[in-house]
Backbone as CSV, one residue per row, in Angstrom:
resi,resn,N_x,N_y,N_z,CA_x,CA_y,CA_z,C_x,C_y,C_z
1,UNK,-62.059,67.036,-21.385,-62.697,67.071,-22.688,-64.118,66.538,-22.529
2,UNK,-64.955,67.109,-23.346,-66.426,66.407,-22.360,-66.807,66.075,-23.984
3,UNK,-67.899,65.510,-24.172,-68.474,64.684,-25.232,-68.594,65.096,-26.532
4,UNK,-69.414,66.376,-26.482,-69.291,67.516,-27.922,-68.278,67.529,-28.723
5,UNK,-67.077,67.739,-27.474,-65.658,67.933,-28.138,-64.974,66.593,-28.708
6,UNK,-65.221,65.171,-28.324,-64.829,64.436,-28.390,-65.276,64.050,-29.833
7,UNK,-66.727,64.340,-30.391,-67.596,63.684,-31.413,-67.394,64.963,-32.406
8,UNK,-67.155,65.755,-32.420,-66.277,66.537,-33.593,-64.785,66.134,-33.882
9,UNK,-64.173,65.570,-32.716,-62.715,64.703,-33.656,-62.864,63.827,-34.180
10,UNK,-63.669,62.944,-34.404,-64.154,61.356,-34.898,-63.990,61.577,-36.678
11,UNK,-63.465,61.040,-36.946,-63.821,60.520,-38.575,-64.119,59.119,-38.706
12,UNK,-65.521,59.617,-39.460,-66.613,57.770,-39.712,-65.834,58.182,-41.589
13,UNK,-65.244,56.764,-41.311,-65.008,56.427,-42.586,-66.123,54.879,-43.375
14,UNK,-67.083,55.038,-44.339,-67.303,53.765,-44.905,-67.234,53.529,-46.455
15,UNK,-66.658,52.292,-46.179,-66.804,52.045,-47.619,-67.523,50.880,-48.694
16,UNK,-68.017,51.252,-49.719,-69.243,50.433,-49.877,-68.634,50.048,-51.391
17,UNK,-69.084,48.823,-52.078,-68.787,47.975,-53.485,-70.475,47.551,-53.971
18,UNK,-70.257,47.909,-55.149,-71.626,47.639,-55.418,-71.176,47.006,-56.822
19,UNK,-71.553,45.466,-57.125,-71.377,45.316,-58.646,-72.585,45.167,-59.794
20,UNK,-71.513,45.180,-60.535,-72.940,44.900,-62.070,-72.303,44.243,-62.548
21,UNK,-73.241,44.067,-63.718,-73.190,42.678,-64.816,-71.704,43.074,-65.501
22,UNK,-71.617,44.007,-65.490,-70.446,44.505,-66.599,-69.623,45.782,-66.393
23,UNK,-68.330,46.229,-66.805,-67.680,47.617,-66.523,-68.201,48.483,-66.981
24,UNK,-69.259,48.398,-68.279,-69.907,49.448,-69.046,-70.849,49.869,-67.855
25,UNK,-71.694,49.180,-67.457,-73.210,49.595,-66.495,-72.458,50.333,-65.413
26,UNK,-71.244,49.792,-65.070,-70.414,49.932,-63.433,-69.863,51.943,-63.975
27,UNK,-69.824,52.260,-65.011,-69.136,53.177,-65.490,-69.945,53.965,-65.667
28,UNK,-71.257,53.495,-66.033,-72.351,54.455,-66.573,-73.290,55.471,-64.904
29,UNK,-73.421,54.188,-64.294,-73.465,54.422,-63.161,-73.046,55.403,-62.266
30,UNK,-71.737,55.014,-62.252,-70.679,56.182,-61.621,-70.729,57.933,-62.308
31,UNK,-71.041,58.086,-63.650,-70.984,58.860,-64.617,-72.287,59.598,-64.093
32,UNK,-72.849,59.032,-63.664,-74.679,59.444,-63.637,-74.851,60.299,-62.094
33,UNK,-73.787,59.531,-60.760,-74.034,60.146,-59.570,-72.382,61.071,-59.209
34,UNK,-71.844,60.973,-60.546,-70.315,61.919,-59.960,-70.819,63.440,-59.772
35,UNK,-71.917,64.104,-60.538,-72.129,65.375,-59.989,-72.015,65.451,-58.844
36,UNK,-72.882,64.916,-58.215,-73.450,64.776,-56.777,-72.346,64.648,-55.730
37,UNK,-71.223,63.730,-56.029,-70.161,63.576,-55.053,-69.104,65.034,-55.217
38,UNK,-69.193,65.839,-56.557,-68.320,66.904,-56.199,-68.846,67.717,-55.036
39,UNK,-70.236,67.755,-54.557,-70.651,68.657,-54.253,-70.886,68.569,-52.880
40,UNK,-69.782,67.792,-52.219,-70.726,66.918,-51.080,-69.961,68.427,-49.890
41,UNK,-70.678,68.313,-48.837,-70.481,69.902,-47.985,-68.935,69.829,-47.301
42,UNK,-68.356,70.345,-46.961,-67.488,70.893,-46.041,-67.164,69.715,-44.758
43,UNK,-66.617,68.593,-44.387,-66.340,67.726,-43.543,-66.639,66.564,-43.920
44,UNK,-67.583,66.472,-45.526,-67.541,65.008,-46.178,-66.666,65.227,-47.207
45,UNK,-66.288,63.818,-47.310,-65.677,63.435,-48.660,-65.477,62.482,-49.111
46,UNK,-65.908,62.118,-50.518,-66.682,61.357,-51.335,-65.455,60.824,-51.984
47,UNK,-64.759,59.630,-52.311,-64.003,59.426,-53.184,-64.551,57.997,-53.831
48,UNK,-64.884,58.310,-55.225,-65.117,56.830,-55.675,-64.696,56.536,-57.110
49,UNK,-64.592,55.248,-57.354,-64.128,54.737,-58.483,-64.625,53.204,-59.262
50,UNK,-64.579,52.722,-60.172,-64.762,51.687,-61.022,-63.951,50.811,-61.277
51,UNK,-63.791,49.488,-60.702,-62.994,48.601,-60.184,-63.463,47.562,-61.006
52,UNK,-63.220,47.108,-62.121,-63.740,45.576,-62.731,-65.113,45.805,-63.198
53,UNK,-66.226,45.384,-62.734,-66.985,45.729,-62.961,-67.458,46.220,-61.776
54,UNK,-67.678,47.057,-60.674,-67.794,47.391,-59.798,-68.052,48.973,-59.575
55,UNK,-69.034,49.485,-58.955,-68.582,50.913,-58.498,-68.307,50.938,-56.762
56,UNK,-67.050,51.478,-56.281,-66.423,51.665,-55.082,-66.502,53.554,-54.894
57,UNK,-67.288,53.403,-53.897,-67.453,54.559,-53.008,-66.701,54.281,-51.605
58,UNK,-66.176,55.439,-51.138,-65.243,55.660,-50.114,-65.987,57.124,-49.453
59,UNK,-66.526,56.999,-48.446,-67.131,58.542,-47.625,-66.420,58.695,-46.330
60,UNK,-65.866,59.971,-46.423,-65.438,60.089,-44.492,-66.077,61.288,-44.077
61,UNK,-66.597,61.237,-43.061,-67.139,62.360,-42.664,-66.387,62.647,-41.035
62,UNK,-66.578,64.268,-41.123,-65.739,64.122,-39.620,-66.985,65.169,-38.760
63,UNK,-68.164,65.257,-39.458,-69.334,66.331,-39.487,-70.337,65.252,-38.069
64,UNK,-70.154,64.227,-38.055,-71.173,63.239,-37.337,-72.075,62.068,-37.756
65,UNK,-72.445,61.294,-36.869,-72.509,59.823,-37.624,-74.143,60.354,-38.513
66,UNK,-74.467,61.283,-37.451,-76.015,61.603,-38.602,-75.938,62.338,-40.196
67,UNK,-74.738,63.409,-40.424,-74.582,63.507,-41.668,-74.163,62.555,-42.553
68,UNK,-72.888,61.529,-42.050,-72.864,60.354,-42.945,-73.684,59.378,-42.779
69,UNK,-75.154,59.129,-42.185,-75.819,58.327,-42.752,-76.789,58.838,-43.809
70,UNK,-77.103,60.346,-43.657,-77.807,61.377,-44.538,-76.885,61.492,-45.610
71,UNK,-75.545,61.296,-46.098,-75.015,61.322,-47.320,-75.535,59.655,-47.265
72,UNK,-74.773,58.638,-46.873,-74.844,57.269,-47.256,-76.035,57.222,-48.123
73,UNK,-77.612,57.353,-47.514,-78.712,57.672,-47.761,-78.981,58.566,-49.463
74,UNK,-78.560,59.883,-49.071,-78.861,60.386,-50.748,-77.517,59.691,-51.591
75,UNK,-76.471,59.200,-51.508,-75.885,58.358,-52.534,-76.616,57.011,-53.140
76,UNK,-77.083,56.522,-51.636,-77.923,55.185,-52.689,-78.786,55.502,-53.035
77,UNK,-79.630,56.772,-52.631,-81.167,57.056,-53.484,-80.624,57.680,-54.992
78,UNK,-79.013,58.233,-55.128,-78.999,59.005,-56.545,-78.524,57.525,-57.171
79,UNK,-78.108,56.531,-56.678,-77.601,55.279,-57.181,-78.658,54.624,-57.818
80,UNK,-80.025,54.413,-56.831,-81.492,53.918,-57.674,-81.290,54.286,-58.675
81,UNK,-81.729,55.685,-58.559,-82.286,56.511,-59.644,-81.420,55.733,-61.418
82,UNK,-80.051,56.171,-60.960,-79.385,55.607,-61.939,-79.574,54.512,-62.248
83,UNK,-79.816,53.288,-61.603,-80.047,51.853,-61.588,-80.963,51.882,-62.607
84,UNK,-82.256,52.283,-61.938,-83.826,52.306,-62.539,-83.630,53.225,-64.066
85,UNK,-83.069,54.658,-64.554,-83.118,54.661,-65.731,-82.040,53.966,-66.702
86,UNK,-80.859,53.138,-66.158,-80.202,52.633,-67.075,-80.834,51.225,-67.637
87,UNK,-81.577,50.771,-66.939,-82.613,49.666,-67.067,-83.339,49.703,-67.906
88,UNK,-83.754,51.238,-67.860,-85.091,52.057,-69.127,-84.198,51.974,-70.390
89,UNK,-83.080,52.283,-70.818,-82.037,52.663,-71.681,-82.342,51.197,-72.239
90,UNK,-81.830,50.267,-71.578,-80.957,48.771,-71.973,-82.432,48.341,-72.383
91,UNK,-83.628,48.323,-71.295,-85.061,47.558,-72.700,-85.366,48.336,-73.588
Protein backbone atom coordinates (compact mmCIF):
# COMPACT_ATOMS: atom_id res chain seq x y z
CA UNK A 1 0.00 0.00 0.00
CA UNK A 2 2.05 3.13 -0.67
CA UNK A 3 1.00 6.63 0.79
CA UNK A 4 -1.84 8.07 -1.60
CA UNK A 5 -3.68 5.01 -0.76
CA UNK A 6 -3.13 5.14 2.80
CA UNK A 7 -4.31 9.12 3.15
CA UNK A 8 -7.62 8.49 1.35
CA UNK A 9 -8.58 5.87 4.22
CA UNK A 10 -7.97 8.38 7.08
CA UNK A 11 -10.97 10.07 8.65
CA UNK A 12 -9.90 13.55 10.49
CA UNK A 13 -12.59 13.87 12.79
CA UNK A 14 -12.76 17.48 14.94
CA UNK A 15 -14.74 18.74 17.20
CA UNK A 16 -15.13 22.24 18.32
CA UNK A 17 -17.61 24.12 21.41
CA UNK A 18 -17.96 27.54 21.15
CA UNK A 19 -20.08 29.38 23.98
CA UNK A 20 -22.21 32.47 24.49
CA UNK A 21 -23.73 34.48 26.98
CA UNK A 22 -26.98 32.66 26.51
CA UNK A 23 -29.06 29.65 24.52
CA UNK A 24 -30.86 32.41 22.56
CA UNK A 25 -27.35 33.93 20.87
CA UNK A 26 -26.02 29.99 20.91
CA UNK A 27 -29.34 29.26 18.70
CA UNK A 28 -29.32 32.26 16.67
CA UNK A 29 -25.94 31.54 15.70
CA UNK A 30 -26.35 28.06 14.70
CA UNK A 31 -29.63 29.25 12.67
CA UNK A 32 -27.44 31.79 10.74
CA UNK A 33 -24.47 29.10 9.54
CA UNK A 34 -26.91 25.79 9.19
CA UNK A 35 -27.28 26.64 5.40
CA UNK A 36 -23.80 26.31 4.93
CA UNK A 37 -23.33 22.92 6.80
CA UNK A 38 -26.13 21.25 4.53
CA UNK A 39 -24.06 21.92 1.78
CA UNK A 40 -20.77 20.77 2.78
CA UNK A 41 -19.19 18.45 -0.48
CA UNK A 42 -19.10 14.75 -0.78
CA UNK A 43 -16.44 13.19 2.07
CA UNK A 44 -17.32 16.05 4.68
CA UNK A 45 -19.71 16.00 7.21
CA UNK A 46 -20.91 18.59 9.30
CA UNK A 47 -22.99 17.61 12.31
CA UNK A 48 -23.82 20.30 14.81
CA UNK A 49 -25.96 21.26 17.60
CA UNK A 50 -26.88 23.66 20.69
CA UNK A 51 -25.93 22.37 23.97
CA UNK A 52 -26.83 24.86 27.00
CA UNK A 53 -25.72 27.69 25.84
CA UNK A 54 -23.21 26.49 23.45
CA UNK A 55 -22.90 25.81 19.69
CA UNK A 56 -21.13 22.16 19.06
CA UNK A 57 -19.85 21.43 15.66
CA UNK A 58 -18.66 17.91 14.82
CA UNK A 59 -16.67 17.71 11.08
CA UNK A 60 -15.20 14.43 9.61
CA UNK A 61 -13.65 14.52 6.62
CA UNK A 62 -12.21 11.48 4.88
CA UNK A 63 -11.30 14.02 1.63
CA UNK A 64 -7.72 15.15 3.49
CA UNK A 65 -6.32 17.11 6.27
CA UNK A 66 -6.25 20.20 3.66
CA UNK A 67 -10.06 20.11 2.93
CA UNK A 68 -10.87 19.91 6.65
CA UNK A 69 -8.82 22.73 7.53
CA UNK A 70 -10.48 24.68 4.38
CA UNK A 71 -14.00 23.69 5.86
CA UNK A 72 -12.73 24.33 9.66
CA UNK A 73 -11.67 27.77 8.12
CA UNK A 74 -15.02 28.82 6.11
CA UNK A 75 -17.14 27.58 9.29
CA UNK A 76 -15.41 30.02 11.59
CA UNK A 77 -15.32 32.79 8.95
CA UNK A 78 -19.45 32.06 8.42
CA UNK A 79 -19.40 31.94 12.45
CA UNK A 80 -17.76 35.75 12.52
CA UNK A 81 -19.93 36.87 10.23
CA UNK A 82 -22.81 35.72 12.44
CA UNK A 83 -21.04 36.86 15.64
CA UNK A 84 -20.41 40.44 14.16
CA UNK A 85 -24.18 40.93 12.80
CA UNK A 86 -25.89 39.53 15.88
CA UNK A 87 -23.94 42.17 17.84
CA UNK A 88 -25.42 44.80 15.19
CA UNK A 89 -29.06 43.34 16.11
CA UNK A 90 -28.52 43.35 20.12
CA UNK A 91 -27.04 47.43 20.04
Amino acid sequence: MNLSETREKLEFIVEIKINYPDKASAESILKAISPDNRSAPPGIEIKSEVSKNAVKLSISCVKGLGSLISTIDDLLSCIQIAEKALKGIIN
